[in-house]
N, C-alpha and C positions, 0 to 999 in steps of 0.2 A: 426432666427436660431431655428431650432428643438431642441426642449428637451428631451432627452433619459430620460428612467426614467426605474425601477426595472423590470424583466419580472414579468407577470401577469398569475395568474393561468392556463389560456383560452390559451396562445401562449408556455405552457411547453410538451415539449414531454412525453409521456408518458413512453418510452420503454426505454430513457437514466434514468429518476429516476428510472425506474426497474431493470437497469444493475448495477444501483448506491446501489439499495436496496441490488441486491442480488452478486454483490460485496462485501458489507458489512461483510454475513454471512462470506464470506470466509476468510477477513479481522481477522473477530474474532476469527475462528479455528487457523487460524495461528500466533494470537496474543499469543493468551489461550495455545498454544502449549510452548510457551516461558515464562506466568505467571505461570502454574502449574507446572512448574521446569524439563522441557528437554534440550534446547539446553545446557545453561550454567553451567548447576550443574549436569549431566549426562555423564560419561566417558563412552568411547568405550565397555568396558570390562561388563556395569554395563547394556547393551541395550539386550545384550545376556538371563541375569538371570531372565530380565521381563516376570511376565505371559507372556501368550498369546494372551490375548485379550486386555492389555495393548500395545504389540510389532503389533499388528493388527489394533491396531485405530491410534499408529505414521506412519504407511506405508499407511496408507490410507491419512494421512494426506499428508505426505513425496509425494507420486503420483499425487494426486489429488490437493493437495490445495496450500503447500509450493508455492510462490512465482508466482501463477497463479491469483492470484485474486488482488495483489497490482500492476498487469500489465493490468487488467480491467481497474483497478482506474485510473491508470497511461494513457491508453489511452483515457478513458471517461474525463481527465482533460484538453487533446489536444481539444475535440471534447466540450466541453465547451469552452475554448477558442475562438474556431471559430463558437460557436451561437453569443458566448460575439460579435465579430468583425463583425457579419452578422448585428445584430441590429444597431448598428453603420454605418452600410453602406448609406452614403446621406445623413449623418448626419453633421453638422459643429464639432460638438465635438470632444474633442482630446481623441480618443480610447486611444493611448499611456498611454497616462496621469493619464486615467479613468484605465487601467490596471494594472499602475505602485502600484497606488493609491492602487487599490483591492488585488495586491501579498504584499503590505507591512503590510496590515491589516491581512494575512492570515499570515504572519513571526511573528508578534507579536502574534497571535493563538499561533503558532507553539510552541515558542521560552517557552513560557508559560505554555505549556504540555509536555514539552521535561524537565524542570529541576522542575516544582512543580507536574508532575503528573506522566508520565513512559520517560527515555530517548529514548525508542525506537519509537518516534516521527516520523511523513512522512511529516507532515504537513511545516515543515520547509524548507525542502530537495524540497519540490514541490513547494513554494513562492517562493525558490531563480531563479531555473530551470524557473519556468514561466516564471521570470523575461525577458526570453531571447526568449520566443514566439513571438514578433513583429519582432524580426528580420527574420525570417520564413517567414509571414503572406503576402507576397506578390510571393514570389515564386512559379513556376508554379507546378504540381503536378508529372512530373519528373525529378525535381531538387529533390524534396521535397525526394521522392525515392531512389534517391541517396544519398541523408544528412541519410535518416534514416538507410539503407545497411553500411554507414559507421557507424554511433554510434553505433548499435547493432555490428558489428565486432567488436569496440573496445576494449570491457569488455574481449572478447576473445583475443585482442593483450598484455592485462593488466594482464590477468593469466599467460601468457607466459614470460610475462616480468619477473612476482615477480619470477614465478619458477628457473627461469638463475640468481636472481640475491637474494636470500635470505640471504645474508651475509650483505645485502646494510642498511646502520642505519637507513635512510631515512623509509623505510617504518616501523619501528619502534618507531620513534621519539615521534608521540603525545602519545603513550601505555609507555612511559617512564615518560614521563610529569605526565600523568594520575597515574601512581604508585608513584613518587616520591611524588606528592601531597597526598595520598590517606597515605602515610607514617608519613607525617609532619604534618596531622589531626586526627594524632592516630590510625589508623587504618589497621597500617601496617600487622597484625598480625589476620584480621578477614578475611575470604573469602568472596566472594562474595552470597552466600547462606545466610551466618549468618547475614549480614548486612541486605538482604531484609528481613529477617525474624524475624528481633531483635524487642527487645521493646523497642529500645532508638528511636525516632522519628528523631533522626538528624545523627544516621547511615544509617535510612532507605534513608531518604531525599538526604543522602550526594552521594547514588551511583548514582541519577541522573545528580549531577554536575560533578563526576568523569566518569563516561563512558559514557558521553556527547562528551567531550575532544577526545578520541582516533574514535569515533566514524566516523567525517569527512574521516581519514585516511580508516577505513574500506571499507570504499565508492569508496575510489581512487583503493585501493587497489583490491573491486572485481566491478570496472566498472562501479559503480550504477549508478553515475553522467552521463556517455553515454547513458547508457540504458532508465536509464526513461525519459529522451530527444526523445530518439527514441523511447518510445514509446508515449510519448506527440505529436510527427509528424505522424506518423502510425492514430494518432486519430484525426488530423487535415487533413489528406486526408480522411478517412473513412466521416468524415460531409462532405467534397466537393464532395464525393462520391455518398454516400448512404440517408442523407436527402434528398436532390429531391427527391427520390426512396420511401424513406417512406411517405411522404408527398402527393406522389401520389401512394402510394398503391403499389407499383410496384418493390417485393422484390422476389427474389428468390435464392436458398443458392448456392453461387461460387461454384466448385468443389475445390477451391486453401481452403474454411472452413473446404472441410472434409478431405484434406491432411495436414493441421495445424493441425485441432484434431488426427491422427493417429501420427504423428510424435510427437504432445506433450504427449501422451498417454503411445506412446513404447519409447522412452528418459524417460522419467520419470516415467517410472516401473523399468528403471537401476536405475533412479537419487536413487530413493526410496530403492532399492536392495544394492546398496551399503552405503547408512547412514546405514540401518539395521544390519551390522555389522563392518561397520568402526566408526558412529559418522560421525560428519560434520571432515575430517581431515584438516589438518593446509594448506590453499593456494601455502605454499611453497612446499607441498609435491607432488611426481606423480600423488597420488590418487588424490588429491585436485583440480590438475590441468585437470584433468580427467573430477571433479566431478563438477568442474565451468564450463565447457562448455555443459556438455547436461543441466545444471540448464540452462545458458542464451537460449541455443536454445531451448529445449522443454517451459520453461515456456511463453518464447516470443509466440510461434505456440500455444500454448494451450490457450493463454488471446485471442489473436485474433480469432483462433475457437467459444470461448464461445462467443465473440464480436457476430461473425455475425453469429453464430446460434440461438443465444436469439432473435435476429433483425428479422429475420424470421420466428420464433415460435410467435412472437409478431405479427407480418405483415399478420401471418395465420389465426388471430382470431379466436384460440382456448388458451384455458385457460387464458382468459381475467381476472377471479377473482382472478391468483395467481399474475400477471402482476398489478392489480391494488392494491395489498396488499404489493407486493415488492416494489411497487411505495412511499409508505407513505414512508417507511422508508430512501427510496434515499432522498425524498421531501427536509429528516433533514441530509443527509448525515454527514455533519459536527459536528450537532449535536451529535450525532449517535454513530460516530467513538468517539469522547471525553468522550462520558457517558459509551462506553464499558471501555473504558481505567480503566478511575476513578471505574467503579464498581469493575474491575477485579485487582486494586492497593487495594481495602479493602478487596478481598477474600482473595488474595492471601500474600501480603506483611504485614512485621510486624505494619503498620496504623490499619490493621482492624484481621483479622482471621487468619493469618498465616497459612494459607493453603498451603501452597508453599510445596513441596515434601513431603504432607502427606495428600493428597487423590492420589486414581490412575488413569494412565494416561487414563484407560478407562472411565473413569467418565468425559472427556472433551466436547464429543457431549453434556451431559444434560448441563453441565453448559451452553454453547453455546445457544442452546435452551432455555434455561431459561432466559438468558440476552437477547438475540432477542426477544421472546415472549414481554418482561416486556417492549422492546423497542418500538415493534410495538404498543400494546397498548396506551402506553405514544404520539407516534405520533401521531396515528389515533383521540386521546382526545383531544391531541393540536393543530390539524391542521383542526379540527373542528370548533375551536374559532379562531384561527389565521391564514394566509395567508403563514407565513413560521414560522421554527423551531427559538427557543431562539436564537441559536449563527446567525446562518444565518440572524436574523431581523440585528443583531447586526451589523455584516459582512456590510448588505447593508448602514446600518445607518452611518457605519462610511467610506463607499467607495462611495456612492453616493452623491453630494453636488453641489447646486445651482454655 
């Protein structure tokens, strides 16, 4: 029987850890955009009286990066997937098993940075989701097409729903739980501002256990569950597709890339036009329902634009030194994501500096920059002595086994 065993430096692609690196950055504008105090502590009313160059670095962000970059990730997690299943191929080993194995050790990641580090976790939402990649893994690539045409509509059938039916408890239920608990813990009477920003250590902590709870229902409520499935399968045809291709050198950009990037571009110069002076509005409302569909469709066409135009720009060899620089930092990806987290819970949250709505929102690229900088360093130093990042030795250590 063959023994599979960890990939090896020599057999990693170089252009998925670059997609993975520079995923990353954009991962962290749109984290940063939620630690330095927009979404949830900024009313409609209050987007108006910002500078200007505060109200010009959220539209930049709102355009460009909102929700375009965790559909990178979301597709680069399919397309991992299917290296994971290709090494395995002629193998006696039970892929299944060996996968089941590696999403549960990424749910206890998850599960771990969701209520001791920030609840706005992906890490979890993507071990369970995986979980359900082997039942894909044999279907042909126009079934596959059609699985993913339906999940990506869905998200679109599910704002239509809550819109006709906002009176319904159901989609309220766990936002009740989550208050009534948040009441019985004393803290009925604090906002959600004041807790992240307090000096008691166990208000701060506690709103990760509380807005953990309603948090699944947001999911339900705006599709997320369909969406990053489809786009988990979008990245498991793109490897059936496109490694051959890269592999033998043999890339050239679709014309279906630069009608993704036009259509995620003008969708989301409205997406971004309209938060600029509504605010994200309530799901149940017109605008909302308005405002969930160019989100699912431009940010879907925008992740996969950037997909296969990086793929291209990499396959052209030119700018091989930013591709090998964006590389370190995919190498740790998990790492990566964890350490912006934790750094950006002691700038901004009452653990460390209470920065939280008091710097401005213009000052988010340096922070960003400064965190990426400090990270790529950090990689480049440990991926010097080491083969992979801390968590990922960890990851393999405890998913790989004789």
């Amino acid at each position: 029987m063959s023994e599979i065993k960890p990939t090896i430096e020599s057999e990693r692609l170089q252009v998925v850890d670059a997609l993975r690196g520079f995923a990353l950055f954009g991962i962290l504008l749109a984290n940063l955009y939620s630690f330095i105090g927009y979404n949830t502590y900024v009313v409609p009313d209050e987007i108006v009286t910002l500078p200007f160059v505060d109200r010009g670095v959220l539209f930049f962000i709102d355009w460009f990066v909102e929700g375009k970059f965790y559909g990178v990730f979301s597709i680069l997690f399919g397309v991992g997937f299917a290296l994971q299943a290709e090494r395995f191929h002629g193998s006696d080993t039970n892929f299944i098993a060996f996968w089941f194995r590696r999403m549960l050790v990424l749910l206890c990641f998850g599960l771990f940075h969701m209520y001791f580090v920030w609840n706005g976790d992906i890490l979890t939402l993507y071990s369970l989701l995986g979980m359900l990649l082997p039942l894909f893994m044999k279907l042909s690539n126009q079934v596959l097409i059609r699985w993913i045409l339906v999940l990506l509509a869905t998200p679109l059938l599910m704002h239509t729903l809550v819109y006709f039916t906002p009176e319904a408890a159901f989609w309220g239920s766990l936002n009740r739980i989550s208050t009534d608990l948040k009441t019985q813990w004393g803290f009925g009477d604090l906002t959600l501002l004041e807790m992240r920003t307090s000096n008691s250590t166990l208000e701060v902590f506690s709103v990760n256990v509380l807005y953990a709870i309603p948090r699944a229902m947001s999911y339900l409520i705006f599709g997320r569950y369909f969406h990053v499935t489809g786009l988990f399968l979008i990245g498991l045809v793109l490897a059936r597709v496109w490694l051959p291709k890269i592999r033998n050198n043999d890339i050239k950009v679709p014309n279906a890339a630069i009608w993704f990037g036009l259509i995620g571009v003008v969708t989301h110069f409205g997406y971004a036009l309209i938060k600029s002076s509504n605010g994200w509005p309530s799901a149940f409302s017109e605008t909302g329902l308005i405002l969930g569909f160019i989100y699912h469709v431009g940010a879907t066409t925008f992740a996969l634009a950037i997909c296969l135009l990086v793929i291209y720009l990499w396959s052209s060899g030119k700018g091989q030194f930013i591709f090998q620089n964006l590389a370190l930092l995919g190498r740790m990806a998990l790492s990566n994501y964890i350490f912006q987290n934790v750094t950006a819970v002691l700038l901004f949250f009452g653990y460390g500096f209470a920065l939280m709505r008091e710097v401005p929102f213009a000052s988010l690229p340096l922070f960003a920059f400064g965190i990426l900088l400090t990270q790529w360093m950090f990689s480049r130093v440990w991926l010097s002595r080491f083969k992979q990042g801390p968590l990922e030795a960890l990851w393999k250590k405890l998913t790989y086994r004789k």
